[in-house]
C-alpha positions in Angstrom: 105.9 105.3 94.6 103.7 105.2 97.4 104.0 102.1 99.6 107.0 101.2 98.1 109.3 102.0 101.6 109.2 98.1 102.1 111.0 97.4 98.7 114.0 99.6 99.5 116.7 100.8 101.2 117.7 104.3 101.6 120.5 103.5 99.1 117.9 102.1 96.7 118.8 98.5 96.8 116.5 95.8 98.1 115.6 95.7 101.8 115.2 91.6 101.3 118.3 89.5 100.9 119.3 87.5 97.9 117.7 85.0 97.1 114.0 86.7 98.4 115.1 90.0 97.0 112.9 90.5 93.9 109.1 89.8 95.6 107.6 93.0 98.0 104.6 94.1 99.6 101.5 95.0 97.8 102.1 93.5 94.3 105.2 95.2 94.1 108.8 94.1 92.5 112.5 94.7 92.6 114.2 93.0 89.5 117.8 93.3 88.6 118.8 95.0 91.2 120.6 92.9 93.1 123.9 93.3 92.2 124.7 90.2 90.9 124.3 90.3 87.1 122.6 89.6 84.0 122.0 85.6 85.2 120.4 87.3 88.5 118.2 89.6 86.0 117.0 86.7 84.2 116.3 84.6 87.5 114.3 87.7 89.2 112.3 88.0 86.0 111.4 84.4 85.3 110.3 84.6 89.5 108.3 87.4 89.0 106.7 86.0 85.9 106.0 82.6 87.7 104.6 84.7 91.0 102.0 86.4 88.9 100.9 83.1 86.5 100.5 81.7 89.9 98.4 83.9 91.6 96.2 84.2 87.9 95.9 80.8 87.5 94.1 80.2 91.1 
């Protein structure tokens, strides 16, 4: 994936920290994997969903 070197780390989880984790650089996103479950899974989609309503609604 190129430009994606913000997103992760070298051991593939996200370079951002909980609760910021799922949103990166250049339209790019990180759900589920932030270790912390199916309720985190459903948070980072549901952010993700509302980021990109958001930005289409404008």
């Amino acid at each position: 994936m190129q430009g994606g070197d913000c997103l992760l780390n070298k051991d593939g989880y996200p370079k951002q920290m909980y609760p910021h984790h799922w949103k990166g650089e250049n339209g790019l996103y990180c759900v589920g994997l932030a270790r912390r479950g199916m309720y985190t899974l459903g948070s980072d989609a549901q952010n993700t969903a509302d980021h990109i309503f958001n930005l289409i609604s404008k």
